[in-house]
N, C-alpha and C positions, 0 to 999 in steps of 0.2 A: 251647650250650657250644661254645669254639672246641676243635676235635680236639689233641688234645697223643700219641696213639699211641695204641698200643694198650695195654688195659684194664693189661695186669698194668706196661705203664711208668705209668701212670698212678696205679694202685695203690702201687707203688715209692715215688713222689716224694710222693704225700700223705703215708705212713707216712715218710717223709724229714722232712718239712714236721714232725708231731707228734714224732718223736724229735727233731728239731733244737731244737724248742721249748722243750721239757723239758731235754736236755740244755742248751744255752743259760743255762735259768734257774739251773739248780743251778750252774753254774759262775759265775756272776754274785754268786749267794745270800750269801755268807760275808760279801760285801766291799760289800751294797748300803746304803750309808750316804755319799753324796758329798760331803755337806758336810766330813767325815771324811776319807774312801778317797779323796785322791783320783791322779791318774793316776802321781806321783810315790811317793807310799805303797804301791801297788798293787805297783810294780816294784818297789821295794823290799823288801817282803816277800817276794816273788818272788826276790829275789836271794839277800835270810840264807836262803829253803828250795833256794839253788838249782836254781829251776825255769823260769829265761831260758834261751834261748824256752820259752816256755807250749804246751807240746801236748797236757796233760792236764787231768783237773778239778786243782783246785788243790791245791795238799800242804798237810798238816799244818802248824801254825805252826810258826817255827824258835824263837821264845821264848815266856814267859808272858805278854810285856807284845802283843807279837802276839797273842796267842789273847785276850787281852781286848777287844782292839778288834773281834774278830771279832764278828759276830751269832752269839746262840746256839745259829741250826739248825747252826753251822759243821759239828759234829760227824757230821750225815747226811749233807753235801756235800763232803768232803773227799772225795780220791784215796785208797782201801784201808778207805774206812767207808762208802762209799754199800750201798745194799743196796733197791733200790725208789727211787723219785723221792719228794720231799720234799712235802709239801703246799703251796701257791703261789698268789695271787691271781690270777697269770699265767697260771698252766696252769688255774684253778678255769675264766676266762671263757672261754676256748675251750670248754671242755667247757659250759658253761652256754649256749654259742652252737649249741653242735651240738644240745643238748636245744630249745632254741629252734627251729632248721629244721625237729628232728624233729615235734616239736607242731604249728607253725603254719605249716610249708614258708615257699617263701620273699616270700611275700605278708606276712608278719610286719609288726605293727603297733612303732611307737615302745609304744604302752601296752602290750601283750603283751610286751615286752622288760620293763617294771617289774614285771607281773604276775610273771613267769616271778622274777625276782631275791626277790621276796616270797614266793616258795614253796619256792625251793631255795636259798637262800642268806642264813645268816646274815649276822645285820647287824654281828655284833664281827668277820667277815672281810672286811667293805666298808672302804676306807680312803679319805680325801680327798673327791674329791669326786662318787665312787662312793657316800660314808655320806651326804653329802650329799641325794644326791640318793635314796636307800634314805628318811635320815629325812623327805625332802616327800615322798616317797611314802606311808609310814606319817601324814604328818601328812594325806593327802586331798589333798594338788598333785596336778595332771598334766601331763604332760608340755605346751609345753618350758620351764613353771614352775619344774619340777623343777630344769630348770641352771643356772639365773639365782636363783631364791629362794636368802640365805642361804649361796653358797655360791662363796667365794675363788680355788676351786682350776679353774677352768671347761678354761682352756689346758693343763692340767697332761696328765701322760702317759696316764692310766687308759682313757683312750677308746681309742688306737693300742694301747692289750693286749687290745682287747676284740678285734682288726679280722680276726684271722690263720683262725679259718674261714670268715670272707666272701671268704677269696685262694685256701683251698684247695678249695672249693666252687662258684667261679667259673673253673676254670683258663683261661685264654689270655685272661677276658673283663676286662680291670682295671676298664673303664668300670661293668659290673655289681656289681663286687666293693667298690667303692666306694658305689655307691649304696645299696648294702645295710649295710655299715659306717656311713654316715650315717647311718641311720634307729635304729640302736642307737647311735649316740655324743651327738644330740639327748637323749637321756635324760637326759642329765650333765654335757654339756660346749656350751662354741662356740667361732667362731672360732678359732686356731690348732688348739686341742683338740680336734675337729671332723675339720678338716683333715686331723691326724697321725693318725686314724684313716682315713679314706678314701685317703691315701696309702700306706700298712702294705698297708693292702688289698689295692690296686691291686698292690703293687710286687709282693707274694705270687702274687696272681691272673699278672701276666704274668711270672713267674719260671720260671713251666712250658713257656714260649715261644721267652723271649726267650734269641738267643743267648749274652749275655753279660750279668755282673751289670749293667754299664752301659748298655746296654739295657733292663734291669729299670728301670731308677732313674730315666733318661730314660722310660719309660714314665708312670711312677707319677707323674711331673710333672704328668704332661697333664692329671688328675683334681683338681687344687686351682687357686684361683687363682693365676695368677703372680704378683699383685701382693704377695700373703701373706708374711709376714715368715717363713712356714715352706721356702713355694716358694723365696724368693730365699736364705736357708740352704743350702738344699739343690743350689743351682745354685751358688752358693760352694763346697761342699766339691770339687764334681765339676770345679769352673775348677782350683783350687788342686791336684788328684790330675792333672788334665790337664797341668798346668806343670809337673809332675812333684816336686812340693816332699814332702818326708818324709814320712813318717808323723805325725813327734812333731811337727813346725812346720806341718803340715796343723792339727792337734788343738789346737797353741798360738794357732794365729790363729785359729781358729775361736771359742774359749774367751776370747777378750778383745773376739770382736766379739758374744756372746752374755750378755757379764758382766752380773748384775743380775738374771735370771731364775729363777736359782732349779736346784738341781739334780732336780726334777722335772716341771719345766716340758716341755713338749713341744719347744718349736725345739732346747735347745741337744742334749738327746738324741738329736734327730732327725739333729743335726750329726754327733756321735759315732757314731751307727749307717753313717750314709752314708758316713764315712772308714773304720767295718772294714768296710763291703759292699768299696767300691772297693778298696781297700788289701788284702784279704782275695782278691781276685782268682780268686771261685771254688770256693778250697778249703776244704772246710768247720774244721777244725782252726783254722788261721790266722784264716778271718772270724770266730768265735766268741773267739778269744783276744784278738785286737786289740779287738774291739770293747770285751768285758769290762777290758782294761787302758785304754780309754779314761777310766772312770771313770763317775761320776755315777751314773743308775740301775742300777745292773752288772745287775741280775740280769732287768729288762725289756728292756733292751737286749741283752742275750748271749740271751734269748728269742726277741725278733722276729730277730735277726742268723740266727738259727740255724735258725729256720725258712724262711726266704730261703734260704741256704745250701743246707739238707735238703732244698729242694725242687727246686735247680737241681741237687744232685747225685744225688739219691736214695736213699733207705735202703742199700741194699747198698753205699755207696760211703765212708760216714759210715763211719771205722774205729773197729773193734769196743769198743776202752777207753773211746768215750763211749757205746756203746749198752747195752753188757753188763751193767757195773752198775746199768741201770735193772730189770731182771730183767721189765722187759715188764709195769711196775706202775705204777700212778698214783693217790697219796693226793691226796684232794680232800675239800673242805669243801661240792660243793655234795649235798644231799640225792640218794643213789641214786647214788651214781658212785663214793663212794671203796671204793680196791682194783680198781677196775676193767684192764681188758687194753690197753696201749696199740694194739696190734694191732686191739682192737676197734674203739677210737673213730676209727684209720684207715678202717677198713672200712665203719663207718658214714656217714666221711666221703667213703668213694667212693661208698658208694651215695646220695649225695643229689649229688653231682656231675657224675652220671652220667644225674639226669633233670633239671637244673637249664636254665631256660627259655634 
C-alpha cells in the first residue's frame, strides 16, 4: 500500500469515500431516468423549487406534474424526508465488494465474485446486465461466458459501480485498484464496460494522493487503453475544461459527440462524471451537484462523483446537511448488511486497506 498519512487521515477519507457514495446516490435517486431527466429538465425543476445553485439533496417538487415524473423513492430522498440512506444497487455492490475482500481477501477469483452475488444478493435487485449475467450464472455458465452469453448490456455502467472498494482499499496504488476491479467487472461486462470499471478504480485509488482532481483523472488514464473510445472521452472532457470552455458547452459537446449510446452506456456517463470531477474543482458540494445536473444516470454518477470527492476531502470536511440525514444507516438488499453502520463498513474498509499487498 502506497502511505496516504497517518491511520486516522486515512480512516477520514475512506469514511469520506463511503459517505460521498451514498450521499451522491440519493441525490441523484429522484431524477435517475435519462432518457427523461435530462440536463435541461433537471434545471428546470430546480428553478420552479427554487434551488439554483444546488447545494442540497434536492427539494420537494414545486408541482404535481413534477412529482410524477419523479421516481418513486423520491419521497426518502428529498431535502426534509431523508431519514437513513435509501436502498440502491449502487451502494448494495460496494458492500457486496467489501463482503467479498472479507471472505476471499484480495486473491479473489472472477468465480467467487458470482458465487458471492448467488448467496447475497437477490436476483429481482440485479438490473441489465448484472441479471444478466446472475441468470448464466444460475443457468450453470462461467465466467467470462457469463458476459458475452445472451447479454446486450456488456458496455453499460454496472461494472464502474461495482469498482469504488477496489479505490478505497488500494489507496495511492490505482494500478492495483484496477486490476482488482477487472477481475470483478469480467463477470458481466467487456470492453468499454471493463474499462469504466478499472478507471472508477483507479481514479478512487489515486484520489488519496493525488494533488488535485486533475491529477486523479490523469492518473486513472494510465489504467485503460488509450486507444479506447472511453480513454479518448475522457481525454476530451479534460482538453475542453482545459480551454477553459463552460460547464453547459463542456456537457453540450460532449453529449453530441457521444449521441447514439444510450443513457446507460458507460463512455457517455464517463463524459458527464469527468466534467463534474474537473468543473467541481474539489469541492465536494459542487462536484456532486454538477455532476447530478449533468444528467443521464444521476444517481450512479452523483455516486462515483461523490466518492472521488469524499475522498479527496474527507469525511470531516463534507458539510453536515449531506451527512446528517443519513443518520449513519445503510438499507441494502444484499443478505446480512441491511441497517448496517456506515461508520462500520468504513472501518472495515480501513482495515483490509491497511494490510492490502
Amino acid at each position: 500500500m502506497t502511505s496516504v498519512g497517518n491511520a486516522p487521515r486515512l480512516a477520514d477519507r475512506v469514511l469520506g469515500g463511503w459517505l460521498g457514495r451514498i450521499a451522491g446516490n440519493m441525490l441523484g435517486k429522484p431524477v435517475e431516468q435519462g432518457d427523461q431527466w435530462t440536463r435541461d429538465r433537471i434545471d428546470g425543476y430546480l428553478r420552479r423549487a427554487d434551488a439554483l445553485p444546488l447545494t442540497d439533496y434536492l427539494p420537494e417538487p414545486a408541482s404535481e406534474d413534477d412529482a410524477a415524473r419523479l421516481r418513486p423513492e423520491w419521497r426518502s430522498c428529498v431535502r426534509g424526508r431523508i431519514d437513513g440512506s435509501c436502498r440502491d444497487d449502487d451502494v448494495d455492490y460496494a458492500i457486496l465488494g467489501l463482503d467479498l475482500l472479507e471472505t476471499h481477501g484480495f486473491g479473489f477469483s472472477t468465480e467467487q465474485v458470482g458465487d458471492l452475488w448467488l448467496l447475497r444478493l437477490p436476483y429481482h435487485q440485479t438490473f441489465t446486465a448484472e441479471r444478466a449475467a446472475y441468470r448464466n450464472l444460475a443457468n450453470g455458465l462461467r465466467p467470462p461466458v457469463t458476459a458475452t452469453y445472451d447479454n446486450p448490456y456488456q458496455e453499460w455502467i454496472g461494472a464502474l459501480i461495482r469498482a469504488d472498494i477496489y479505490g478505497w482499499t488500494c489507496p495511492g496504488a490505482p494500478q492495483r485498484a484496477a486490476a482488482l476491479a477487472r477481475r470483478d467487472a469480467v463477470l458481466s461486462h467487456t470492453g468499454n464496460g471493463v474499462y469504466g470499471a478499472m478507471w472508477a478504480a483507479a481514479l478512487i485509488a489515486a484520489a488519496f494522493t493525488a494533488p488535485t482532481v486533475r491529477h486523479a483523472v490523469d492518473t486513472a488514464l494510465t489504467v485503460i487503453p488509450a486507444s479506447s473510445r472511453l480513454a479518448r472521452t475522457v481525454r476530451r472532457a479534460t482538453s475542453l475544461h482545459e480551454a477553459r470552455l463552460g460547464w453547459e458547452d463542456t456537457l453540450a459537446t460532449l453529449s453530441e459527440e457521444t449521441a447514439g449510446l444510450g443513457w446507460i452506456h458507460t463512455v457517455p456517463n464517463a463524459a458527464v462524471l469527468t466534467a463534474g470531477l474537473l468543473y467541481g474543482e474539489g469541492d465536494f458540494t459542487r462536484t456532486v451537484a454538477l455532476t447530478v445536473r449533468g444528467g443521464l444516470d444521476t444517481d450512479s454518477n452523483g455516486a462515483t462523483a461523490g466518492s472521488v470527492a469524499g475522498v479527496l476531502t474527507g469525511a470531516d470536511s463534507i458539510p453536515a446537511r449531506w451527512k446528517d440525514p443519513l443518520r449513519d444507516t445503510v438499507r441494502s438488499a444484499v443478505f446480512g448488511f441491511d441497517g448496517v453502520r456506515i461508520t462500520d463498513l468504513a472501518d472495515r474498509t480501513v482495515r483490509l486497506a491497511e494490510v492490502s499487498p
